[in-house]
C-alpha positions in Angstrom: 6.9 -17.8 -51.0 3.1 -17.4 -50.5 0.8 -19.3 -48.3 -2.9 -19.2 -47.7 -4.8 -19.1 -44.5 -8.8 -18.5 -43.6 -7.3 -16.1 -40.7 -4.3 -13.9 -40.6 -3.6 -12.7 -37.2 -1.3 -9.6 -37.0 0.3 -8.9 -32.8 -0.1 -12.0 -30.2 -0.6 -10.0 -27.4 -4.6 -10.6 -25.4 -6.5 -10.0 -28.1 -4.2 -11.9 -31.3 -3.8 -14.6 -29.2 -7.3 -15.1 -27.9 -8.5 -14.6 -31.5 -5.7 -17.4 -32.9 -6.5 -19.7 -30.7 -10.9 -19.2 -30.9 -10.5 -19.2 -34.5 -8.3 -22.5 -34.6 -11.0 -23.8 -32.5 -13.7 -23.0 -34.7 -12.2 -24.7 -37.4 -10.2 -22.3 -39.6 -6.4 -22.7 -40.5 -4.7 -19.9 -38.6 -1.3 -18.1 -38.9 0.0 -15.5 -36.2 2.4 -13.3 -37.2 4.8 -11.5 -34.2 7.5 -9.0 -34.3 9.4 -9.2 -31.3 11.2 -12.2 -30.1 8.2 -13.7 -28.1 4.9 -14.1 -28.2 2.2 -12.5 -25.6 2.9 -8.6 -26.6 2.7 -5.8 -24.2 0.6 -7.8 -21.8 3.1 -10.9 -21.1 6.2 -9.6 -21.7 6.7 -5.6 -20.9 2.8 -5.4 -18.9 0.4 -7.3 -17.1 2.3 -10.0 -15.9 5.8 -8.9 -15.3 4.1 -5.6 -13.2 2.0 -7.8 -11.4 5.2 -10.6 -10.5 6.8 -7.4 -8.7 3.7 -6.0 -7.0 3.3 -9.4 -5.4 6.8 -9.2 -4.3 6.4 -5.5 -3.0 3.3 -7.1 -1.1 5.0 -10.0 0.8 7.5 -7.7 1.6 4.9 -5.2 3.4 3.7 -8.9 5.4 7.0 -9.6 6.4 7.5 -6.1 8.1 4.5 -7.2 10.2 5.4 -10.6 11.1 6.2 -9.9 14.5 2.4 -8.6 14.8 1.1 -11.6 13.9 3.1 -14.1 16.6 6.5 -14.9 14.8 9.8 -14.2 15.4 12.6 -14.1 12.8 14.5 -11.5 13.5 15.7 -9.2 10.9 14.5 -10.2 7.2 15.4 -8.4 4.2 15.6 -9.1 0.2 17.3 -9.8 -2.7 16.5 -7.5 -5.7 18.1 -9.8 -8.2 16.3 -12.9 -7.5 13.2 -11.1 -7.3 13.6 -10.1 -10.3 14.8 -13.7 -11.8 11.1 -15.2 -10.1 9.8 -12.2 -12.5 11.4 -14.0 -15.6 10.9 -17.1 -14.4 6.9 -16.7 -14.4 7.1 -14.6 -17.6 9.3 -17.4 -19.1 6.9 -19.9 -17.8 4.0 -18.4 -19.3 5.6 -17.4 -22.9 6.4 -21.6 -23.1 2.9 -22.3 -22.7 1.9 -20.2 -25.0 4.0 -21.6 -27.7 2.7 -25.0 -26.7 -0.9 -23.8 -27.1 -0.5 -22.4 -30.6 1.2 -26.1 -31.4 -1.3 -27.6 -29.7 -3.9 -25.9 -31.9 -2.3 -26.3 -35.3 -1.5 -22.5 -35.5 1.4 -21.6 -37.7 3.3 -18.7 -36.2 5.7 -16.2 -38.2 8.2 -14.3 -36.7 8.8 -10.9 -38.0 6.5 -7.5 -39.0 3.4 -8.2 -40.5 2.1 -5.7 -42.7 -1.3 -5.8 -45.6 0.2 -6.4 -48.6 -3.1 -6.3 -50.5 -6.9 -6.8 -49.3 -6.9 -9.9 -49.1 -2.7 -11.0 -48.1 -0.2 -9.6 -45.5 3.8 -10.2 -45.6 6.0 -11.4 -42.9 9.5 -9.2 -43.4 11.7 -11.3 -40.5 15.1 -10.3 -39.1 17.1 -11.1 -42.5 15.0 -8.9 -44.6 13.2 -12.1 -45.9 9.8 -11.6 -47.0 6.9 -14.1 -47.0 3.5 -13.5 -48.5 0.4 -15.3 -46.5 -2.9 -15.3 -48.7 -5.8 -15.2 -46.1 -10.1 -15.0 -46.5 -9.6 -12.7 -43.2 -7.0 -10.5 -41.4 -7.1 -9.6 -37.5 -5.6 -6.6 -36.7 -4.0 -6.6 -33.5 -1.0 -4.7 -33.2 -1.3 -3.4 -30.0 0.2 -0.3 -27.5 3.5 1.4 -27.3 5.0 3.6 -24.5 4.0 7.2 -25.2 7.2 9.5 -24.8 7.0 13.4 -24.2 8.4 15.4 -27.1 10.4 17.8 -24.6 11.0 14.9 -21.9 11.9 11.9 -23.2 13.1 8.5 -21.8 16.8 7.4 -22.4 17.0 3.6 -20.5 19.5 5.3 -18.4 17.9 7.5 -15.2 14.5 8.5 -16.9 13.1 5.5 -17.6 9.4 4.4 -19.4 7.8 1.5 -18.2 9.5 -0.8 -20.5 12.8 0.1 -18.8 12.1 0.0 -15.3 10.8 -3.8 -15.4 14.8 -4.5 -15.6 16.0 -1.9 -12.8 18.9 -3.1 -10.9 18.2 -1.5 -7.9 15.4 0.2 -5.5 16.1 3.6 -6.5 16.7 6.2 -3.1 14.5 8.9 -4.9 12.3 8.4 -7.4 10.2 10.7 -9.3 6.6 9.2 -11.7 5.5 11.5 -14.6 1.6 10.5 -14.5 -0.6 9.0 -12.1 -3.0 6.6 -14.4 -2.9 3.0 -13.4 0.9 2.3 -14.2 2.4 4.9 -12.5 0.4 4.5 -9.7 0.8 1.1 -9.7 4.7 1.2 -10.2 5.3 3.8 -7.7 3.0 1.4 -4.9 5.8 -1.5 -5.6 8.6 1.2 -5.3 7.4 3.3 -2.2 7.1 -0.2 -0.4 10.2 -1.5 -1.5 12.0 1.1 0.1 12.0 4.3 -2.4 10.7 8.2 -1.9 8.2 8.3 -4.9 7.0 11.5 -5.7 3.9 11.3 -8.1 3.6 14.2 -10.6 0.1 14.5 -12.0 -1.1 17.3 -14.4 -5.2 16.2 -13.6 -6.7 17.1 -10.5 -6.5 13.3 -9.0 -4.4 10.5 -9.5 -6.6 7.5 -11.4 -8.8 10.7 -13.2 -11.6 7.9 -14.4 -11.9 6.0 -11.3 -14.3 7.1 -8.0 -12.5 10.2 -6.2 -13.7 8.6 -2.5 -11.8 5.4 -3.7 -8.9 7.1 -5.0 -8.6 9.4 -1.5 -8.6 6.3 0.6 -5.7 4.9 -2.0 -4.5 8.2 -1.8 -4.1 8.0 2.3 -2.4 4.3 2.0 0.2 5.7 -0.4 1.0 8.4 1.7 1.9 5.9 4.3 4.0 3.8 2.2 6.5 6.9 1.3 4.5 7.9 -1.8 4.1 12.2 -1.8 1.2 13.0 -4.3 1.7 16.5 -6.9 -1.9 16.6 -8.7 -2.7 19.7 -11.2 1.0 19.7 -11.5 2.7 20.5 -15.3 5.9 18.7 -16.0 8.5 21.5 -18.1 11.3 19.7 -18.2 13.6 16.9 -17.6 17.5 17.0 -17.3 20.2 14.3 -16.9 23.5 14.9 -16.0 24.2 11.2 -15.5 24.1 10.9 -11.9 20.7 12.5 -11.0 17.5 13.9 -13.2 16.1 17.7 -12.4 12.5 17.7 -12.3 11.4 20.8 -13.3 7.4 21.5 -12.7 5.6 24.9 -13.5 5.4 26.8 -10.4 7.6 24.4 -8.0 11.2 24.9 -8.0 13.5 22.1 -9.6 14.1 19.4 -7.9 16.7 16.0 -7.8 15.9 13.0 -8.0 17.7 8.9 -8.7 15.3 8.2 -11.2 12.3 9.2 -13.4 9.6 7.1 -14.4 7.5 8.3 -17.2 3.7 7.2 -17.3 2.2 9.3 -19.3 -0.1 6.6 -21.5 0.5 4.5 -24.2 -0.3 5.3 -28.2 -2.0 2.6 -30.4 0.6 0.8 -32.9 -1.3 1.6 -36.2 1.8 2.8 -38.4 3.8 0.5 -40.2 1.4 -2.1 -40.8 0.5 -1.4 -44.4 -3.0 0.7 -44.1 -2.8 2.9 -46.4 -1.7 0.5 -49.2 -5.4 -1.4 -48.7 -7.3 1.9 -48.5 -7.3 2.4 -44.8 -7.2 5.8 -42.5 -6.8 6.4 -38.6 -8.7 8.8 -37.3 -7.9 11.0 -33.8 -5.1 9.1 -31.5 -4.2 6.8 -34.3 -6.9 4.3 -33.9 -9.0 2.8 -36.9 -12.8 2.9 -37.0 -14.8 -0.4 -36.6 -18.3 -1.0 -36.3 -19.9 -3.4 -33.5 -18.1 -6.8 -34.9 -15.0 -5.1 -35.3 -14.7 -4.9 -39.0 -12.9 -2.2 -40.6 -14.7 -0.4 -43.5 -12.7 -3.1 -45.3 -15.6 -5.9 -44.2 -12.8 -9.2 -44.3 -10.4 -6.9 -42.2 -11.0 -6.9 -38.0 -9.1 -4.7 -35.4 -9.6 -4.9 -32.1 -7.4 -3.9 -29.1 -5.8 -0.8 -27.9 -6.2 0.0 -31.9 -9.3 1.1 -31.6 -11.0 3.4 -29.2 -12.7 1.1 -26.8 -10.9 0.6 -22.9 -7.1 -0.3 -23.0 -7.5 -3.3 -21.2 -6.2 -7.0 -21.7 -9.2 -8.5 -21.0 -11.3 -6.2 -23.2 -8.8 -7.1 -26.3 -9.2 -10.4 -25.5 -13.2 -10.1 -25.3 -13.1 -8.3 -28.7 -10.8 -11.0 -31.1 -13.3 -13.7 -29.3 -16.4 -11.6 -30.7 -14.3 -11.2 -33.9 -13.2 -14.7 -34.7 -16.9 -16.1 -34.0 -18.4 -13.5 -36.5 -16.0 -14.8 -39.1 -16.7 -18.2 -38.5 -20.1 -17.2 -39.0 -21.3 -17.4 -35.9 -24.0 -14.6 -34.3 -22.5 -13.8 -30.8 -24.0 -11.0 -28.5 -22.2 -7.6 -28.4 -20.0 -6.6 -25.8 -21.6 -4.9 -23.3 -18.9 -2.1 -22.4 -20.6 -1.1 -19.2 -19.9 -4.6 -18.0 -16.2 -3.9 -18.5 -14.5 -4.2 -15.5 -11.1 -2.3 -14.6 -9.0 -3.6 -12.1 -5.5 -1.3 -10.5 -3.2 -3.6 -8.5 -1.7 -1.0 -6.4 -1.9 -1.7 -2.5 -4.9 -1.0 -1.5 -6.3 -2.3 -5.3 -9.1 -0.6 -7.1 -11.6 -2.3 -9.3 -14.6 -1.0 -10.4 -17.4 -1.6 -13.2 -20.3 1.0 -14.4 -20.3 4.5 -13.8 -19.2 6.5 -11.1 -21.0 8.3 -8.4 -19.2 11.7 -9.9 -20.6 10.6 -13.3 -24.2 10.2 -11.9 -24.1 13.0 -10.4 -22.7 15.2 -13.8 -25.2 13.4 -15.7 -28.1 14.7 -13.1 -29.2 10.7 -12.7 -31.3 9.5 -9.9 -29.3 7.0 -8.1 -28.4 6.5 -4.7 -25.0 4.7 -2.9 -24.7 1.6 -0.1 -21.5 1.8 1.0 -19.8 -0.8 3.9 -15.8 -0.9 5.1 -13.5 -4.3 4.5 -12.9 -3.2 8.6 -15.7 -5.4 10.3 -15.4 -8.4 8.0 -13.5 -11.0 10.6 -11.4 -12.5 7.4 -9.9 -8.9 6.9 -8.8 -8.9 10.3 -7.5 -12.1 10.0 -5.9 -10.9 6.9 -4.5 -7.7 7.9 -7.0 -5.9 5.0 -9.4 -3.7 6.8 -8.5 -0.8 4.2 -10.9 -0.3 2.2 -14.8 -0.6 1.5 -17.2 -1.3 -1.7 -19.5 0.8 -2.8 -22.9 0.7 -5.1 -24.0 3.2 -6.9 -27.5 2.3 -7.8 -30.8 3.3 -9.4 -33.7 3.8 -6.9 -36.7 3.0 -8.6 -36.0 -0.6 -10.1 -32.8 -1.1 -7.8 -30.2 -1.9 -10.8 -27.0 -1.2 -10.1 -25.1 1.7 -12.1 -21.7 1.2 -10.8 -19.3 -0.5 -8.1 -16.4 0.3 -7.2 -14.2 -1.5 -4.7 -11.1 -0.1 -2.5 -9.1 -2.8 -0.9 -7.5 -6.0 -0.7 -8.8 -8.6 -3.7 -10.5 -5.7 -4.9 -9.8 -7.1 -8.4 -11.5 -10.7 -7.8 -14.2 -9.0 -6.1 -15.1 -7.2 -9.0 -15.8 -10.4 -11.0 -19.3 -10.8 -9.4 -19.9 -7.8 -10.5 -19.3 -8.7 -14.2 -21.7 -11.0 -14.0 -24.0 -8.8 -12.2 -24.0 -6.2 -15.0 -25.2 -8.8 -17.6 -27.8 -10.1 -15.9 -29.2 -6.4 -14.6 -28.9 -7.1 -11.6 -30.4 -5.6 -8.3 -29.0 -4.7 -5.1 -31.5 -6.4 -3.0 -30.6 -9.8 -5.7 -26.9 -9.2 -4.3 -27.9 -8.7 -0.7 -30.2 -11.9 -0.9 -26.8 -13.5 -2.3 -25.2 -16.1 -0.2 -22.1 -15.3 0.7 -19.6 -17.8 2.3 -18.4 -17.1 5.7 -15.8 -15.6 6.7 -15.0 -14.1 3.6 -13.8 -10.5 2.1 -16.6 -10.9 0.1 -19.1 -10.8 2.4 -18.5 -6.9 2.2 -20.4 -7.0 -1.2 -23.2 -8.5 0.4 -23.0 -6.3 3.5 -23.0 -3.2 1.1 -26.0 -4.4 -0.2 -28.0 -4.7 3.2 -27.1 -0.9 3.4 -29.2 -0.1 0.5 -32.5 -3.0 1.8 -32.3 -0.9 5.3 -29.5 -1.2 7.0 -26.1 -3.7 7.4 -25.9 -6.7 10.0 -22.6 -6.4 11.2 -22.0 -2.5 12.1 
């Protein structure tokens, strides 16, 4: 059976979905092919959403703790792991229908099974049965995504050393609980367990937990975790894991083993290149599996796109999704304006959160720049009082002569919706004395941006 399309799209996570739906939009007939069972990839279904659905819960927790504090009383309160876990699915579930409806919505034919190039200018669909469909198509978008990256001497087994995958379905709050790797999802995941009740010890082999983000923001993290019974291990090497069924030994060079419930390991994720038919249409990776594209995102194969965690730009939902909209408008033929990377915002949902945009202050200072920082706490805002969030501050990194800012990076509560001015801010070059001369509504967390600002025009109002 063969079909023919204008766009074959190849993984429905951010970026394939984003770049089915633009292209649909834009007038070409679409097909989206998907492996597992739903649509959404990593993001919706194992990532992004899921992750977040528990860190919400691990945060209304925190606020009910503190009730009393804040003029109520209701006695004892306590949870219910399962249903949390059920509201979970239920948003995940919720989110998955919706995006079925939007690719019926859009005219979008979607085939379930693995895609693979067949040929320059086709890709098959191999489903469940072993059946095999051939879809003729003017352009293919590569978006196959991330897997969980496993340790060759310490890997996962589903059962008490778990990856990231696994631990989504935990029955329990584990007693002890031990995270190989302190990027963004271990330090996210062992935030939601060191609140819900659980002794987290993070092991991390670099000298600081969240290596790439600002080492003032990460301390004051650092001191919030400690408090919410996280213990922190940095320059630490993982040797070994052992299960004997009932507990895992952790052993670490230079530490003596030690026992814990459970093991997360979160050591990265590896791009999904194999399998998907490369080399039978000429393509190569190159170093950590991804595949080289130039500034549209075409392969040396100019009808072939990939974008995502495929290629070697940030491993971030939003930036695949950025990309396949970039893509789609280039094969439409369309001229859009290049991504500007340094406008790429990350965003850690941890308690306190982290976001930040541009470079660091340890950056400008490597890189011998001339730059200055404004720095103002979350503390005197009267809307973090009110919201029990006076952890944290925002701080500008910033060029002195012209005033642009370099970087920002935010410590605190909404850090990650903060950082969206910021976004903006990047695109249009903007100033700190621009920011500062900002309006910002009252009372507001935001108005921290805007107070950070005054520190760098002479001085803040409110401290």
């Amino acid at each position: 059976m063969s079909t023919s399309y204008d766009l074959v799209v190849i993984g429905s996570g951010p970026g394939g979905e984003v770049g089915a739906l633009k292209a649909a939009q834009l007038g070409l007939k679409v097909a989206l092919v998907e492996k597992a069972e739903h649509l959404g990839g990593t993001c919706l279904n194992w990532g992004c959403i899921p992750t977040k659905a528990l860190l919400h819960a691990a945060k209304t927790w925190d606020k009910l703790q503190h009730l009393e504090e804040q003029g109520f009383n209701v006695g004892p309160v306590a949870f219910d792991w399962a249903r949390i876990l059920q509201r979970k699915e239920k948003i995940v579930d919720q989110q998955r229908k919706g995006l079925r409806f939007l690719m019926k919505k859009n005219n979008i034919t979607t085939y379930e099974g693995h895609g693979r190039l067949e040929s320059k200018t086709s890709v098959s669909v191999t489903d469940k049965a072993g059946k095999k469909t051939v879809l003729n198509t003017k352009y293919v978008l590569l978006a196959t995504g991330s897997r969980v990256k496993e340790l060759p001497f310490a890997r996962s087994n589903g059962k008490n050393i778990l990856n990231s995958d696994h631990v989504l379905s935990i029955d329990h709050i584990p007693a002890t609980l031990a995270v190989i790797g302190g990027g963004v999802v271990g330090t996210e995941f062992a935030s939601l367990f060191g609140r819900m009740g659980s002794q987290v010890t993070i092991i991390e082999l670099a000298p600081q937990i969240l290596p790439t983000e600002d080492s003032e923001c990460v301390k004051e993290l650092e001191r919030t975790l400690k408090k919410q019974n996280v213990t922190i291990e940095t320059g630490t090497k993982l040797l070994g894991l052992t299960d004997d069924g009932k507990k895992v030994k952790v052993s670490v060079e230079g530490k003596a083993d030690r026992h814990f419930d459970k093991v997360l390991l979160a050591i990265g994720r590896e791009a999904v290149t194999d399998d998907i038919g490369l080399a039978k249409v000429g393509l190569s990776t190159e170093r950590g599996g991804f595949l080289k594209v130039d500034e549209h995102y075409r392969t040396v194969i100019p009808h072939i796109f990939a974008i995502g965690d495929i290629i070697p730009t940030p491993a971030l939902a939003h930036t695949a999704s950025a990309e396949a909209y970039h893509a789609v408008e280039v094969m439409a033929g369309h001229h859009p304006q290049l991504i500007n990377y340094a406008a790429n915002p990350s965003a850690i949902y941890c308690y306190p959160e982290i976001a930040s945009i541009g470079i660091t202050e340890d950056k400008a200072k490597a890189d011998k720049l001339d730059y200055k920082v404004a720095k103002f706490p979350f503390a005197p805002m009267p809307k973090a009082k009110i919201e029990d969030a006076t952890l944290g501050f925002v701080k500008l990194v910033y060029e002195p002569k012209y005033r642009e800012i370099l970087g920002v990076h935010i410590v605190g509560a909404t850090a990650t919706e903060m950082i969206a001015e910021f976004a903006l801010g990047k695109i249009l070059e903007t100033t700190v004395d621009e920011i500062g001369l900002t309006i910002h509504p009252h009372p507001t967390i935001s108005e921290t941006v805007m107070e950070a600002a005054h520190v760098a025009s002479g001085g803040a109002i409110h401290m």
